[in-house]
Backbone bond lengths (Angstrom), bond angles and torsions (degrees), N, CA, C in turn:
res aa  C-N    CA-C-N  psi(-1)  N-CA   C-N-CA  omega(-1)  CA-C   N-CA-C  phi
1 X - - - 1.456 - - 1.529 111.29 -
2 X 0.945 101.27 -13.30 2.069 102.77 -160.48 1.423 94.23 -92.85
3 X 1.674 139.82 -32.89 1.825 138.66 161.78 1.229 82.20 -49.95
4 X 1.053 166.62 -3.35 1.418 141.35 169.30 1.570 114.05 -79.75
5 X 1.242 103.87 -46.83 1.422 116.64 175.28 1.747 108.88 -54.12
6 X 1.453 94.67 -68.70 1.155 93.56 174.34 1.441 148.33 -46.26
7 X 2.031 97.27 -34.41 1.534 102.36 156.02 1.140 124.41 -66.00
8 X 1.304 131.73 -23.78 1.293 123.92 -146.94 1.894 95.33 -105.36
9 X 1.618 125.97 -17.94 1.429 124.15 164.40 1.730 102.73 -96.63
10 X 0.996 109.96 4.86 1.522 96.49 158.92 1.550 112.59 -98.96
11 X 1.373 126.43 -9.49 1.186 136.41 -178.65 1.677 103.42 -87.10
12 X 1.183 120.14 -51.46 1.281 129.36 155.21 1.097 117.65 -20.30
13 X 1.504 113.78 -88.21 1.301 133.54 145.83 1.876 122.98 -2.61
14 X 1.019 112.70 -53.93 1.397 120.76 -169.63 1.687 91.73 -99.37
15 X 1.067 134.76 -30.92 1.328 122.37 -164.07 1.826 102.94 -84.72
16 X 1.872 125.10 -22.22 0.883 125.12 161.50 1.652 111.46 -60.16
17 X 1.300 98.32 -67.29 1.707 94.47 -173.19 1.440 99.87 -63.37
18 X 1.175 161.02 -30.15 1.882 138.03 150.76 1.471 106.88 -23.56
19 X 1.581 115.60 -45.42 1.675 105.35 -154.86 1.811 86.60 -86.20
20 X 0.975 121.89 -29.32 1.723 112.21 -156.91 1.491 85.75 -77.89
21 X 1.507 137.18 -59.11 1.399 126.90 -160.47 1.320 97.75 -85.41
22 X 1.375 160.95 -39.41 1.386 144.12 167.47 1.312 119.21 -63.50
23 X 1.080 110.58 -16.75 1.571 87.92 178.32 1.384 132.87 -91.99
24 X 1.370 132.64 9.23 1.432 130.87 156.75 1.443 107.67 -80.77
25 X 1.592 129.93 0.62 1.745 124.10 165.56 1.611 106.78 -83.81
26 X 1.842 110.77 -32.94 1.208 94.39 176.94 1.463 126.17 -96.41
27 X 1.419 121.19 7.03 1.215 138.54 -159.47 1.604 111.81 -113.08
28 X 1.834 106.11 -18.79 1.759 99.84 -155.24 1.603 76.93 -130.91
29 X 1.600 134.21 -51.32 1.362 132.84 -139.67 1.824 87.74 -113.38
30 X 0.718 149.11 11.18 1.452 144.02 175.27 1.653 95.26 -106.30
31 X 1.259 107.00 120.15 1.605 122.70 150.36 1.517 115.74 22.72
32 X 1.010 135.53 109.77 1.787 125.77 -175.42 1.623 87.48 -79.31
33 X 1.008 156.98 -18.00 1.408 165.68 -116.93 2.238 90.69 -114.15
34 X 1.353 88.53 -36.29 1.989 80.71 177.33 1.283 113.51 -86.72
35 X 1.007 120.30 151.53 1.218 136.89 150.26 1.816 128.64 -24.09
36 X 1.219 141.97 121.14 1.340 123.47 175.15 1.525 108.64 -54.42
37 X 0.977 127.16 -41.58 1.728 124.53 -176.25 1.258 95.36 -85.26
38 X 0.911 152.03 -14.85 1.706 139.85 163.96 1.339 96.28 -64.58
39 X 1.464 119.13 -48.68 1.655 93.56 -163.99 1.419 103.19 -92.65
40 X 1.438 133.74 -12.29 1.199 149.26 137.20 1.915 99.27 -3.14
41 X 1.416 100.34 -87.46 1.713 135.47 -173.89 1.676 101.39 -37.22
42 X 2.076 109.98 -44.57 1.355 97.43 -160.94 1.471 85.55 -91.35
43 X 1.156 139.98 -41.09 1.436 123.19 -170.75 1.293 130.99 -57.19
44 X 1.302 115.48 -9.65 1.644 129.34 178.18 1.393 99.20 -92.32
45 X 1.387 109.86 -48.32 1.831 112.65 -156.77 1.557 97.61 -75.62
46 X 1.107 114.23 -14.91 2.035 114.04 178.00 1.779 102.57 -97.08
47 X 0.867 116.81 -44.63 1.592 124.45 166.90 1.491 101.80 -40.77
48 X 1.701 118.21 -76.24 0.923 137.18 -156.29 1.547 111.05 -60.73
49 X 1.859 123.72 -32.90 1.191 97.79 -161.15 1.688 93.30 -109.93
50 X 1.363 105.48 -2.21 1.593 105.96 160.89 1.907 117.34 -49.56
51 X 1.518 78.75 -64.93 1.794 87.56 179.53 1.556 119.12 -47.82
52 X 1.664 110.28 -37.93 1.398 98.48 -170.35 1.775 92.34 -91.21
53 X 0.978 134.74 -2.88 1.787 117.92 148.22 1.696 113.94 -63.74
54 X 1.421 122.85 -48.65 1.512 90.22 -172.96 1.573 95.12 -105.71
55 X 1.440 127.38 55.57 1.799 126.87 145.95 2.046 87.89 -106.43
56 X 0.789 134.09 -57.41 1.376 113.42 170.24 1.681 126.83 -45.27
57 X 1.851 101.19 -54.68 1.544 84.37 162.50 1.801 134.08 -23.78
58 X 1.419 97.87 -67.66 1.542 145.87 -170.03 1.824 94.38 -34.32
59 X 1.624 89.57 -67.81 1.231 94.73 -160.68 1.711 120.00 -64.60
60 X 1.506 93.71 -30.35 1.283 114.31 162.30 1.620 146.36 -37.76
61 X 1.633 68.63 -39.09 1.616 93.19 -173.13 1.495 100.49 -93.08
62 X 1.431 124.73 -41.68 1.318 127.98 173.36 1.290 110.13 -56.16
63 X 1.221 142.75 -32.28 1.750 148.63 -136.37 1.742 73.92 -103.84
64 X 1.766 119.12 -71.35 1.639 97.35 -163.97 1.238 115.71 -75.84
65 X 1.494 119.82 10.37 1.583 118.55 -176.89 2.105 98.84 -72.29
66 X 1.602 96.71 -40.84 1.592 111.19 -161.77 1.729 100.19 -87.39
67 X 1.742 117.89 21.98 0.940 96.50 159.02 1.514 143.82 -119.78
């Protein structure tokens, strides 16, 4: 039970450092033509549905590890 913990603040972990090193590509080199909350909108929603693909991986992999 406790790799859970651990995945889930190493996911943390990695999903901070995603926003600190990606975000001067979506903030400086993307189109001046969008909106700040447009690119706001795409940088979360690509973050976001990445992460919830590998917390399913994760869990996945943990569930047939414990069987």
């Amino acid at each position: 039970m406790e790799e859970y913990f651990y995945f889930f603040g190493l996911l943390a972990f990695t999903f901070i450092l995603s926003i600190i090193f990606e975000s001067p590509f979506y903030f400086f080199i993307l189109p001046k033509s969008l909106s700040l909350l447009k690119k706001i909108q795409e940088f979360l929603i690509i973050h976001l549905i990445s992460y919830i693909f590998l917390i399913l991986f994760f869990i996945g992999f943990f569930g047939l590890a414990n069987l």
